[in-house]
N, CA, C and O atoms as a printed pandas DataFrame, in Angstrom:
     atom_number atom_name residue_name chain_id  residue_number  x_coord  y_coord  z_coord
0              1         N          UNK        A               1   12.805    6.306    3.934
1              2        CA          UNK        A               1   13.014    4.864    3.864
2              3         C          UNK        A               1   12.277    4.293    2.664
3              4         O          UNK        A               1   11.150    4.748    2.465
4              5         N          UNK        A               2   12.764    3.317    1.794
5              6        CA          UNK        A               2   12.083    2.718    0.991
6              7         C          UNK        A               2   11.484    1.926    1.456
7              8         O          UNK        A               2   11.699    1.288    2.486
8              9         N          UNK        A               3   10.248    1.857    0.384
9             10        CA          UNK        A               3    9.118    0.441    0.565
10            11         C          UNK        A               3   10.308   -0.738    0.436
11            12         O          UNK        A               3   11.401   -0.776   -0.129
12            13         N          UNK        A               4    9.626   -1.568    1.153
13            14        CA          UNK        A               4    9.797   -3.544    0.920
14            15         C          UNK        A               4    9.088   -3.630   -0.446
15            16         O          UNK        A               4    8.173   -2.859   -0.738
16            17         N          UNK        A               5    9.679   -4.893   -1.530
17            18        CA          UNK        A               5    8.914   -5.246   -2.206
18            19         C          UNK        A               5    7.093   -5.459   -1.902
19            20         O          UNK        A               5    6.163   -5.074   -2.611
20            21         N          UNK        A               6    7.054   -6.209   -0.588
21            22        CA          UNK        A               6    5.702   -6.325   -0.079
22            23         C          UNK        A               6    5.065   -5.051   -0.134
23            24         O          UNK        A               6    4.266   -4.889   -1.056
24            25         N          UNK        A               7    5.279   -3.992    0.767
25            26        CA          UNK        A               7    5.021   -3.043    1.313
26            27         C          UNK        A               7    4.446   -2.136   -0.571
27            28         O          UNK        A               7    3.253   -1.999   -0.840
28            29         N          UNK        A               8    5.493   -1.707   -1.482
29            30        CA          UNK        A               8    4.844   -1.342   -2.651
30            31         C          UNK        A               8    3.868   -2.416   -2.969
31            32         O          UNK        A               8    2.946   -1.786   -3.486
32            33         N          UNK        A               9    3.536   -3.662   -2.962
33            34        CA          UNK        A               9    2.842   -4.646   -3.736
34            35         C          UNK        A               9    1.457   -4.299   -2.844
35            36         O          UNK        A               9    0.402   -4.339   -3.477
36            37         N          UNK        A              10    1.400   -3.986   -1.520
37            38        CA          UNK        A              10    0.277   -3.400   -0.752
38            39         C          UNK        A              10   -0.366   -1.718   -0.934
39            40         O          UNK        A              10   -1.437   -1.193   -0.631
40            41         N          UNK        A              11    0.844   -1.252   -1.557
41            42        CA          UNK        A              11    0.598    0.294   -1.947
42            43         C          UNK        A              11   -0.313    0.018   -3.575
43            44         O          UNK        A              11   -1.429    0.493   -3.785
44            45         N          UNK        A              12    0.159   -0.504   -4.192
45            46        CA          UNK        A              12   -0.474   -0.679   -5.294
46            47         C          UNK        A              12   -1.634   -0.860   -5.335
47            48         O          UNK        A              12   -2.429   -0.220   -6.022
48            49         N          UNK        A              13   -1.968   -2.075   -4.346
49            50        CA          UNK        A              13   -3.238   -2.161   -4.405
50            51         C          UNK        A              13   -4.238   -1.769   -3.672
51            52         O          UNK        A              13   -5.403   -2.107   -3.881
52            53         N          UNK        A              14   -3.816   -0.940   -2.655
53            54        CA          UNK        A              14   -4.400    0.388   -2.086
54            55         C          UNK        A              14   -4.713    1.469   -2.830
55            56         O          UNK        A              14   -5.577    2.124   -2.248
56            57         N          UNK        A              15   -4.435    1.883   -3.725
57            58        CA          UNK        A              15   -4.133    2.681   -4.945
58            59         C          UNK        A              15   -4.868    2.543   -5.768
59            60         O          UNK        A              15   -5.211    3.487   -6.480
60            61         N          UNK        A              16   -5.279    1.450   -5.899
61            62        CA          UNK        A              16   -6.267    0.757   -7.189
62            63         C          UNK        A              16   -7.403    0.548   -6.278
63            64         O          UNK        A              16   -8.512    0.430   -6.800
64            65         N          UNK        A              17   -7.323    0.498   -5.264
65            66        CA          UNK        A              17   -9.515    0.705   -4.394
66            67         C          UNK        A              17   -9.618   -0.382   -4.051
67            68         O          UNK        A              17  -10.825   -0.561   -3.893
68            69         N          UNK        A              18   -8.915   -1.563   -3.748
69            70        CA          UNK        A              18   -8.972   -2.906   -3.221
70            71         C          UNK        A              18   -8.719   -2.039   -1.333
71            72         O          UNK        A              18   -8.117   -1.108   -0.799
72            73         N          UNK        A              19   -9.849   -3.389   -0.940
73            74        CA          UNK        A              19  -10.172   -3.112    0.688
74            75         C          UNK        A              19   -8.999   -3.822    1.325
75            76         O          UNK        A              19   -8.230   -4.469    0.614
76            77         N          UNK        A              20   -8.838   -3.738    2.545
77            78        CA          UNK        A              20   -7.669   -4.598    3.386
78            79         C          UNK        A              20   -8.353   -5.547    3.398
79            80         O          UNK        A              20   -7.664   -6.424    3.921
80            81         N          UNK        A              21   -9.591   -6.068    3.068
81            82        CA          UNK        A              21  -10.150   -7.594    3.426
82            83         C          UNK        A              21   -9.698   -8.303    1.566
83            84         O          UNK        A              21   -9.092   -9.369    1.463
84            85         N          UNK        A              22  -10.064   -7.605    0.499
85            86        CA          UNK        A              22   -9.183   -7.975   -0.981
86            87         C          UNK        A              22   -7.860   -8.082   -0.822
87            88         O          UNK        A              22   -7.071   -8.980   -1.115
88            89         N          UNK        A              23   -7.763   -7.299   -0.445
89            90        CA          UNK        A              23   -6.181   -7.036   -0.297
90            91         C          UNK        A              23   -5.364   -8.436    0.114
91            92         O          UNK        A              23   -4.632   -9.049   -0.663
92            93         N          UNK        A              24   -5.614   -8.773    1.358
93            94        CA          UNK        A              24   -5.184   -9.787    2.142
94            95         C          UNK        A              24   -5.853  -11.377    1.169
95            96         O          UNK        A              24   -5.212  -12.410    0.979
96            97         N          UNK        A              25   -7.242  -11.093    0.722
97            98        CA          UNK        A              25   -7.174  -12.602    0.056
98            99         C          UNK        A              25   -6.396  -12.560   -1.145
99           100         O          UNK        A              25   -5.688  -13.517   -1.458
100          101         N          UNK        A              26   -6.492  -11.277   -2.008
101          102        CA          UNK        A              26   -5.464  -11.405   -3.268
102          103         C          UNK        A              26   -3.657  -11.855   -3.071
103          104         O          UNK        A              26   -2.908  -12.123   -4.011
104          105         N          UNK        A              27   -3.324  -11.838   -1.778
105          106        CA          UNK        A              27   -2.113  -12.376   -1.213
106          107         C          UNK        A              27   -1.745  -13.262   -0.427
107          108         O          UNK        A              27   -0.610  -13.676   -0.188
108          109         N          UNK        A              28   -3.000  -13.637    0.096
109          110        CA          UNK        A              28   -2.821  -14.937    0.979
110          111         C          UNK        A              28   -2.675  -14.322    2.496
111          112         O          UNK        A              28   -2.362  -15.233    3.264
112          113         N          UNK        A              29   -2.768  -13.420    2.974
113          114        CA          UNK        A              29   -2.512  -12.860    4.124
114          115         C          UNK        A              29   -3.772  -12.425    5.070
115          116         O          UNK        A              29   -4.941  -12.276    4.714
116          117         N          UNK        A              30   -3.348  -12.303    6.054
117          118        CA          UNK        A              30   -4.409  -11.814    7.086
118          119         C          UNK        A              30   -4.787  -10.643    6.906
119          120         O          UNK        A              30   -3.893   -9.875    6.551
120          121         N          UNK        A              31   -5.991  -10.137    7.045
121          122        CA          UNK        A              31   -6.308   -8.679    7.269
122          123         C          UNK        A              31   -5.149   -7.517    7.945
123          124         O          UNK        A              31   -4.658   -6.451    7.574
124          125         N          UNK        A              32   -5.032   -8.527    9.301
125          126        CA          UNK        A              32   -4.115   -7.744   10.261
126          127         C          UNK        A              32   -2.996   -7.384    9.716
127          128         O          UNK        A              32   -2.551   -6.245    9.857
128          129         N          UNK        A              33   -2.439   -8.255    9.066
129          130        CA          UNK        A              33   -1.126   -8.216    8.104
130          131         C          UNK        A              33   -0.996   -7.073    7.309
131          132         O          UNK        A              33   -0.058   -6.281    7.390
132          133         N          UNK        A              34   -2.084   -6.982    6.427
133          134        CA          UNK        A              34   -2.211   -5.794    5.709
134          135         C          UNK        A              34   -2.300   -4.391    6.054
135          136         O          UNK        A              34   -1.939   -3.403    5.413
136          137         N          UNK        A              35   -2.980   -4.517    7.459
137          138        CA          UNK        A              35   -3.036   -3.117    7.889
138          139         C          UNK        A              35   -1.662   -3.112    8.682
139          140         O          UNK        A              35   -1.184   -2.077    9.146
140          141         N          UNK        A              36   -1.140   -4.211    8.784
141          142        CA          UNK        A              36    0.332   -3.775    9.403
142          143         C          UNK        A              36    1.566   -2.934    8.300
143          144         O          UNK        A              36    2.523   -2.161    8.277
144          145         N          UNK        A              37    0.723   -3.726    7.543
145          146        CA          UNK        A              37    1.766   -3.072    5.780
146          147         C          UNK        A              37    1.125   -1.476    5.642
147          148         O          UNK        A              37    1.839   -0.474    5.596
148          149         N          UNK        A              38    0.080   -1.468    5.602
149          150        CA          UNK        A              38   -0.172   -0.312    5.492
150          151         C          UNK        A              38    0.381    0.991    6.582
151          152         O          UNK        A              38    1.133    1.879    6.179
152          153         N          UNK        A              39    0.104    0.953    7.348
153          154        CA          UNK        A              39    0.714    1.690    8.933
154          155         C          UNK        A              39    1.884    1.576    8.437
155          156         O          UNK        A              39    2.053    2.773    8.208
156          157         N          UNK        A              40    2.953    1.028    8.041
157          158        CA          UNK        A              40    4.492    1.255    7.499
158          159         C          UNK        A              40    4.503    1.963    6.331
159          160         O          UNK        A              40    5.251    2.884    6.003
160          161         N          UNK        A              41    3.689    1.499    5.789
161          162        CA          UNK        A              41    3.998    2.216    3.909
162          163         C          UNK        A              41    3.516    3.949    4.312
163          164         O          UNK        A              41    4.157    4.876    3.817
164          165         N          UNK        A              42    2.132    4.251    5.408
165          166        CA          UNK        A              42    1.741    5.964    5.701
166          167         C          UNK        A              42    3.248    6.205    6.969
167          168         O          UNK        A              42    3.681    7.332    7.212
168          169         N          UNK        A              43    3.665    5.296    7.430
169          170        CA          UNK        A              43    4.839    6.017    8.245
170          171         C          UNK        A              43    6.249    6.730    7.773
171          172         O          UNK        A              43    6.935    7.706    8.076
172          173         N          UNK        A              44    6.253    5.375    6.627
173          174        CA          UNK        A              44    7.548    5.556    5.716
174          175         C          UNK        A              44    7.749    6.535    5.239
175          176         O          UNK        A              44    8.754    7.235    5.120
176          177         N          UNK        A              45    6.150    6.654    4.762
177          178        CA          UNK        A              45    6.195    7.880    3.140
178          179         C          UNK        A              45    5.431    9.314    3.517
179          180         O          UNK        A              45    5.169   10.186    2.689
180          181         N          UNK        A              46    5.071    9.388    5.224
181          182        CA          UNK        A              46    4.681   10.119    6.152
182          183         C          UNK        A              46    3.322   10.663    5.484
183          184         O          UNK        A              46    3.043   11.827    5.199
184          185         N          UNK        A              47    2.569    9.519    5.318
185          186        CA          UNK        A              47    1.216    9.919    4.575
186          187         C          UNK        A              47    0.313    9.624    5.799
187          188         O          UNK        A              47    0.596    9.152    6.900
188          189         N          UNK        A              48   -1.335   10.217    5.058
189          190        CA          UNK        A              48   -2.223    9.479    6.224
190          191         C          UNK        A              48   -3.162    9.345    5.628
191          192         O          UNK        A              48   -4.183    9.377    6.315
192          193         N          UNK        A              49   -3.334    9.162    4.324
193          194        CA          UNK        A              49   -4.785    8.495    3.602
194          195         C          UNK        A              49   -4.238    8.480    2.073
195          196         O          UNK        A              49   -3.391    9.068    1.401
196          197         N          UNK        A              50   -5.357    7.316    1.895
197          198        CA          UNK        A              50   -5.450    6.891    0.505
198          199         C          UNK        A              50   -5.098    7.937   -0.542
199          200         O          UNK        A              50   -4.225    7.516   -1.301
200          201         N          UNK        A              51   -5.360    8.725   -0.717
201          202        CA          UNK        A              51   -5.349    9.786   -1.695
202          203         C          UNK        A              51   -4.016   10.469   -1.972
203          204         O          UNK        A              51   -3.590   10.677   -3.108
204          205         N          UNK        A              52   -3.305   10.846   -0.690
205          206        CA          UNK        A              52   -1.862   11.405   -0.722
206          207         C          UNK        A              52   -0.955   10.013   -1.112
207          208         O          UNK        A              52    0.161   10.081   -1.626
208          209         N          UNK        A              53   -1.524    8.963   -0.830
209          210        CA          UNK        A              53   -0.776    7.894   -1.290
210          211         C          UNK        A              53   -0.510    7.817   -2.558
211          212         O          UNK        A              53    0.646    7.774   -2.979
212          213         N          UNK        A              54   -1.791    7.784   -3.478
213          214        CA          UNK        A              54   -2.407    7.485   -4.650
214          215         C          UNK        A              54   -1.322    8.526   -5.569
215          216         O          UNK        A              54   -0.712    8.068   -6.535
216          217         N          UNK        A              55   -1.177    9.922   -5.149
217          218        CA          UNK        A              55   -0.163   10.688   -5.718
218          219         C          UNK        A              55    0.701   10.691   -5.367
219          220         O          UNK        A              55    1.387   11.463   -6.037
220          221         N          UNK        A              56    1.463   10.068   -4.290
221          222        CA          UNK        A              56    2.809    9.942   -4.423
222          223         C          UNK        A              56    3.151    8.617   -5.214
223          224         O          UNK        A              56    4.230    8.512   -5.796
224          225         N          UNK        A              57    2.278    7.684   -5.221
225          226        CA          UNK        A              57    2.814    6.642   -6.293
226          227         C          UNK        A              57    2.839    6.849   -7.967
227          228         O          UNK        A              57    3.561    6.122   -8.649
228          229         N          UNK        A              58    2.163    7.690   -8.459
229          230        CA          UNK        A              58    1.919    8.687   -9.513
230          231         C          UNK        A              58    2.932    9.370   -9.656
231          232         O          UNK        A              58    3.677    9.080  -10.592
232          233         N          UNK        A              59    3.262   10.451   -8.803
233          234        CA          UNK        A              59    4.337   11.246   -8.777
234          235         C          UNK        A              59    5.847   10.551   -8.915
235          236         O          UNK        A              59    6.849   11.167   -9.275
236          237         N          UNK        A              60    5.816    9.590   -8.669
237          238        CA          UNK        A              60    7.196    8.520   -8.257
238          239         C          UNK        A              60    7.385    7.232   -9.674
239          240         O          UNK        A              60    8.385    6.561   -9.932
240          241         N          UNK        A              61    6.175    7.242  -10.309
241          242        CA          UNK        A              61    5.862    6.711  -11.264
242          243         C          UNK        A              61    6.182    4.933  -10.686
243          244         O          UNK        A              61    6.805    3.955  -11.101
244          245         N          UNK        A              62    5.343    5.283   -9.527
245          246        CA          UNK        A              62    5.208    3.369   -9.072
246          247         C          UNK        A              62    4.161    2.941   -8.991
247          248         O          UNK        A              62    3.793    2.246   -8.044
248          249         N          UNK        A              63    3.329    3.313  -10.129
249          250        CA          UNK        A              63    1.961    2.143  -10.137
250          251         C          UNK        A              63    1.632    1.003  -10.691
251          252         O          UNK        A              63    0.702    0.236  -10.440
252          253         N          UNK        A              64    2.526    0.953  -11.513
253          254        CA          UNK        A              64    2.996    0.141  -11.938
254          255         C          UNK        A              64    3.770   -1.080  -11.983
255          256         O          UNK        A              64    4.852   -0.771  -12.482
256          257         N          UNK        A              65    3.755   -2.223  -11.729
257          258        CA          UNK        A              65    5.179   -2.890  -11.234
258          259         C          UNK        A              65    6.056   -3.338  -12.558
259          260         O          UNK        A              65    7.161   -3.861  -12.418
């Protein structure tokens, strides 16, 4: 399944070392929100930490927007 625009815009900056508490003020969103984005983006892309993330957005050449 592909990311949501949101969902990459939360990968990104998971990727780059921003916390779910940055995360959520750099977007206007709740904490909860974010870790809801997150839990979709490791289900989607059947990851389970930062790091396998970090290279599949590398590998996919989406770190970029």
């Amino acid at each position: 399944l592909p990311l949501s625009k949101r969902e990459l815009e939360v990968a990104r900056l998971i990727t780059q070392g921003h916390s779910h508490k940055q995360i959520a003020q750099l977007l206007h969103l709740s904490p909860r929100t974010i870790d809801g984005h997150r839990d979709n983006i490791y289900q989607k892309l059947n990851i389970h930490n930062r790091a396998t993330l970090t290279r599949y957005m590398m590998i996919n050449n989406l770190m970029e927007g």
